[in-house]
C-alpha positions as CSV (number, residue, x, y, z in Angstrom):
1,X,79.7,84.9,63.6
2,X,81.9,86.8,66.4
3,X,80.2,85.5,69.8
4,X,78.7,88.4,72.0
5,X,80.3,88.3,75.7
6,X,77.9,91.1,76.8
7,X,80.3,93.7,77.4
8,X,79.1,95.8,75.0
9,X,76.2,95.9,76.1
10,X,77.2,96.9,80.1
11,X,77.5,100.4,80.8
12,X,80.1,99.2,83.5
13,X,82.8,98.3,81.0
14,X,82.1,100.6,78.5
15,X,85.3,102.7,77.8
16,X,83.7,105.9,78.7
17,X,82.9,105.2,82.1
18,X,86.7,104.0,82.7
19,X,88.2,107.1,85.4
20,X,92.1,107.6,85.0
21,X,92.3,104.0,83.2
22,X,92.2,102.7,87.8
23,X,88.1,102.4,88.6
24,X,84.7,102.3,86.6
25,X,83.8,105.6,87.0
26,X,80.0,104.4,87.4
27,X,80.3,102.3,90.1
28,X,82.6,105.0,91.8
29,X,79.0,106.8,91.7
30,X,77.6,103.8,94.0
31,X,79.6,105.6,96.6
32,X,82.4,102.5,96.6
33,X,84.9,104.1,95.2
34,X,87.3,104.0,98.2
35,X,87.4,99.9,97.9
36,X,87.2,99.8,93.9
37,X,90.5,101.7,94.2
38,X,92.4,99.3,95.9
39,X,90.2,96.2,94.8
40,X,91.4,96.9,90.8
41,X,94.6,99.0,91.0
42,X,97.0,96.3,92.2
43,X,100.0,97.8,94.5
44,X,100.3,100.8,92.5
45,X,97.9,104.0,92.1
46,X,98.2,107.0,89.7
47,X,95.8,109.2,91.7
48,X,96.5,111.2,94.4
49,X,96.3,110.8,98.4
50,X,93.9,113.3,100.4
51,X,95.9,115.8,102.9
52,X,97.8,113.3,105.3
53,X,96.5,114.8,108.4
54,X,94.0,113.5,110.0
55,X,90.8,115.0,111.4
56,X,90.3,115.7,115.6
57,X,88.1,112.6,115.5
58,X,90.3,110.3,113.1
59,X,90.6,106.6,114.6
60,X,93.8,104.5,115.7
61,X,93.5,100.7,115.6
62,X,92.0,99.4,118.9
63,X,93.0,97.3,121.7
64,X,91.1,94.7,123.2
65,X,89.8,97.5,125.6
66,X,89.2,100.6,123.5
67,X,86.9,97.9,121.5
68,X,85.0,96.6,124.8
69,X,84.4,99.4,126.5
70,X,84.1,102.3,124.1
71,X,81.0,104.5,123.8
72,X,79.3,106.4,121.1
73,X,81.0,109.1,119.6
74,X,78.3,111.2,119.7
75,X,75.8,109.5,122.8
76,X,73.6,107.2,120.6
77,X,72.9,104.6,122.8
78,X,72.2,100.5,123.4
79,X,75.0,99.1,122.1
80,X,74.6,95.4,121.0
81,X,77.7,92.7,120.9
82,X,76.3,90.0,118.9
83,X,73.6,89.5,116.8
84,X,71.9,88.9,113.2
85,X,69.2,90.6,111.3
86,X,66.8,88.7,109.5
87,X,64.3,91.6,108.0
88,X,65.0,95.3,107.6
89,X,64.9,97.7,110.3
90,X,62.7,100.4,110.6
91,X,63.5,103.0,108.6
92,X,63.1,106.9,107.9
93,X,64.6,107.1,103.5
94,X,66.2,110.6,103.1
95,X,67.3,111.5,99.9
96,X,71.3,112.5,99.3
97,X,71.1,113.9,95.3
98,X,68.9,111.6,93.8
99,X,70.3,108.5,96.0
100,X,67.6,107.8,99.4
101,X,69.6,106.5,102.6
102,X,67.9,105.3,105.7
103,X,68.3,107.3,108.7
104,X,67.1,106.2,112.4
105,X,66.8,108.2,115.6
106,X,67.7,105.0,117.0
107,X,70.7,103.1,114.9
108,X,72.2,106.9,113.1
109,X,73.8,108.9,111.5
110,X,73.6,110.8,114.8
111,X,75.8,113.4,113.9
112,X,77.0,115.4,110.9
113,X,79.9,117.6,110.6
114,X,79.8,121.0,110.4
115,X,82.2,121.8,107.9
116,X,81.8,119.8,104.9
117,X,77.7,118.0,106.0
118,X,79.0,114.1,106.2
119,X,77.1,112.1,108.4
120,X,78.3,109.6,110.8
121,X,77.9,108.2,114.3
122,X,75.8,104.9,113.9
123,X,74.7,103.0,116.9
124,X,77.5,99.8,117.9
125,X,74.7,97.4,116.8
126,X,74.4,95.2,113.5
127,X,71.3,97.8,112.6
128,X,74.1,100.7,113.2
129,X,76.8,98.4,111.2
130,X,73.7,98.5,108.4
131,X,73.1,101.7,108.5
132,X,76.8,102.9,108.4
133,X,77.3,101.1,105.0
134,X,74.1,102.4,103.1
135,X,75.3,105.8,104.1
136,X,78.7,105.2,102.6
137,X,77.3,104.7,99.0
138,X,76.3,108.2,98.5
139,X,78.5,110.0,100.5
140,X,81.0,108.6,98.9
141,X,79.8,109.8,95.5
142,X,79.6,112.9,96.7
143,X,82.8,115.5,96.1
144,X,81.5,118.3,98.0
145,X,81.9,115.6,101.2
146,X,83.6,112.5,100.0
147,X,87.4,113.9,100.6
148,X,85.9,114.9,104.5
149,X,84.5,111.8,104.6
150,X,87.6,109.1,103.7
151,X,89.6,111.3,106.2
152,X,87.3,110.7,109.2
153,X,85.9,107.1,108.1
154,X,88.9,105.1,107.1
155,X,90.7,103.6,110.3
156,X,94.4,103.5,110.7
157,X,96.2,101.0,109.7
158,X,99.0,100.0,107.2
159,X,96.3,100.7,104.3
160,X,94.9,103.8,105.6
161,X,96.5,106.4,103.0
162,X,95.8,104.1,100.0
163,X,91.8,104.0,101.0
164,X,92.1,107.9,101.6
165,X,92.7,108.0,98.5
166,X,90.3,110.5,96.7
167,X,87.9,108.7,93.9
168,X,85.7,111.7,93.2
169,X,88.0,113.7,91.3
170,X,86.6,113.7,87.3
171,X,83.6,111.9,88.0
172,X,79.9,113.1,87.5
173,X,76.5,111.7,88.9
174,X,74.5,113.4,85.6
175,X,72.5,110.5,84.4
176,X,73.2,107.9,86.6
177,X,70.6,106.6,89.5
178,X,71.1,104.2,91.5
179,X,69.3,102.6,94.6
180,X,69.5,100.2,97.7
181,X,67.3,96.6,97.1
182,X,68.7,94.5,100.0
183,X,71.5,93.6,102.4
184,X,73.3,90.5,103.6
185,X,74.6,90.4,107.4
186,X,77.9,88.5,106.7
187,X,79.1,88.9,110.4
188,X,79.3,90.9,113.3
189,X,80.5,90.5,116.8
190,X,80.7,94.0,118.1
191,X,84.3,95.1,117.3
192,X,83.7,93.5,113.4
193,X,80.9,93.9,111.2
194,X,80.9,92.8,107.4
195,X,77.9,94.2,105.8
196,X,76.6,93.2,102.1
197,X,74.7,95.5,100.3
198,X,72.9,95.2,96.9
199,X,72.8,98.0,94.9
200,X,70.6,98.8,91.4
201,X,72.1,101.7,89.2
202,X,70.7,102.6,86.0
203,X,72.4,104.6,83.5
204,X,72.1,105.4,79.8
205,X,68.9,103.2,79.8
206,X,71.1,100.3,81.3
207,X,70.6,98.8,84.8
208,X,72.9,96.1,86.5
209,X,72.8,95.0,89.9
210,X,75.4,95.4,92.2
211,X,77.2,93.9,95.9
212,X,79.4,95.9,98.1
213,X,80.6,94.1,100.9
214,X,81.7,96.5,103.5
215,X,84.0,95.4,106.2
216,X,83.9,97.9,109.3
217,X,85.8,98.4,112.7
218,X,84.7,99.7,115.9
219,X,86.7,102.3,116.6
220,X,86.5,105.5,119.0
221,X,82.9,105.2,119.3
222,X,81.9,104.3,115.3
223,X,81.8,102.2,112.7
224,X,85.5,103.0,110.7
225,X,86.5,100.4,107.2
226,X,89.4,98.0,108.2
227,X,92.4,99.9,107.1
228,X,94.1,96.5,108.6
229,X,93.5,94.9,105.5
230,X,93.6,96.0,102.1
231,X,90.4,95.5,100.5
232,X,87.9,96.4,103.2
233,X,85.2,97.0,100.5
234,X,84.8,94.8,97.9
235,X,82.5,95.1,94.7
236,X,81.0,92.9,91.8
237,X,78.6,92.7,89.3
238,X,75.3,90.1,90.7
239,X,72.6,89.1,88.5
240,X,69.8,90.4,90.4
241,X,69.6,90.5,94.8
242,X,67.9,86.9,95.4
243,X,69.4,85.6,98.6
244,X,69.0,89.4,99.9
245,X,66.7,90.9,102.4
246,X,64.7,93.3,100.8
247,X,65.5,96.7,101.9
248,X,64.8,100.0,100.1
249,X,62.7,103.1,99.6
C-alpha cells in the first residue's frame, strides 16, 4: 500500500495553485508573495520586474543618523527604540476584500496614497512594526495596489528589484479566505524589527496554518522590508499558532 505523505491532500501543493511553475499561487493570496518569490525561485526569476523608477517617497538604505533621528513620514508620533510585546494591542479590524487588518489612530496606517489606496505610515514602535506586517498580507494580495505598494515598501538595497518583483499577475482571491490568529515579536531595536505572523487560509474546504516572518527597516520615516538581504520575508507551513499571541478579529 503506497504510503500517503499528505500532499494530496494540501491545497498548498496541489498543482493548480502552482503560479508560473515560481510561487504557490495560494499563499501569494496571504499577501507574501514579495518574499515567496525570492524564498523558492533560487537566483533566477521568470516573471517580470515592476517599472524601475521609484516613487517620490521610495527609501535609500540608512546611515546611523537617518535611522536615529528620522521622524514619521506622515507625523504619527511617540516613537519607541526598544521594546517587546507580550499581548495584542488595541485594535480597530477593517476589512481589505474579505481579509480584516488592524488599524490604530495611534500605531497606523496613517496615511494612504492617493493614487492607487495603499496604506502605510506606521508609528517607529514594535506595535507600528506589528501593524506594518498584518497590513502587508492583504495589500499584497491585492493587484489593484500591490504593484504601488512593492514600489514604495521595498527599501533599496542590492535585492530591491528582485522583491519589486510583481506576484499578483494571474492570481485570483475567488474562494480563498484567510485570517490573522497571532504574532511573534522576534526582535526589534528601533532601526530593525522582525515580526512573525500566523496566518489561517482556507480554501476549497481545506485550511492550513501559516508563518510569515517579516523582517523591516526604518527608513525615511517607515517601516520598509530589508532589501539588504535577500529573503526579508520568509514563509512556511505550521501546524496550528501555539507559541503565538493570540491576535485577530
Amino acid at each position: 500500500m503506497k504510503e500517503d505523505t499528505g500532499q494530496q491532500q494540501n491545497p498548498f501543493t496541489r498543482p493548480g495553485f502552482v503560479t508560473a511553475g515560481i510561487v504557490l499561487g495560494l499563499i501569494i493570496m496571504l499577501g507574501v508573495g514579495v518574499g515567496i518569490v525570492n524564498a523558492t525561485r533560487g537566483e533566477s526569476s521568470s516573471t517580470s520586474p515592476v517599472s524601475s523608477t521609484p516613487p517620490p517617497n521610495a527609501t535609500s538604505t540608512p546611515s546611523a543618523a537617518d535611522t536615529a533621528e528620522s521622524g514619521s513620514v506622515c507625523g504619527i508620533k511617540g516613537q519607541v527604540l526598544k521594546g517587546r510585546l507580550s499581548i495584542g494591542p488595541e485594535t480597530e479590524w477593517e476589512y481589505h476584500g474579505t481579509t480584516a487588518y488592524p488599524t490604530s489612530k495611534k500605531f497606523g496606517p496613517g496615511a494612504t496614497d492617493e493614487k492607487s489606496g495603499f496604506r502605510y505610515c506606521f508609528q517607529r514602535s514594535p506595535e507600528g512594526a506589528l501593524f506594518t506586517a498584518a497590513n502587508a498580507i492583504p495589500q499584497g494580495s491585492d493587484k489593484s495596489v500591490a504593484r504601488e505598494w512593492l514600489n514604495y515598501v521595498v527599501s533599496r538595497g542590492p535585492y530591491r528589484e528582485e522583491l519589486r518583483t510583481d506576484v499578483s499577475e494571474g492570481t485570483s482571491d475567488e474562494g480563498v479566505r484567510i485570517a490573522i490568529v497571532g504574532f511573534r515579536l522576534l526582535a526589534y531595536d528601533g532601526n530593525i524589527a522582525r515580526v512573525d505572523i500566523a496566518i489561517r487560509g482556507t480554501v476549497g474546504g481545506r485550511t492550513v496554518t501559516m508563518s510569515a516572518v517579516y523582517e523591516f527597516v526604518w527608513q525615511d520615516g517607515d517601516w520598509k522590508l530589508n532589501a539588504d538581504i535577500a529573503k526579508p520575508v520568509n514563509v512556511a507551513e505550521i501546524p496550528d499558532s501555539t507559541g503565538y499571541i493570540a491576535w485577530g478579529e
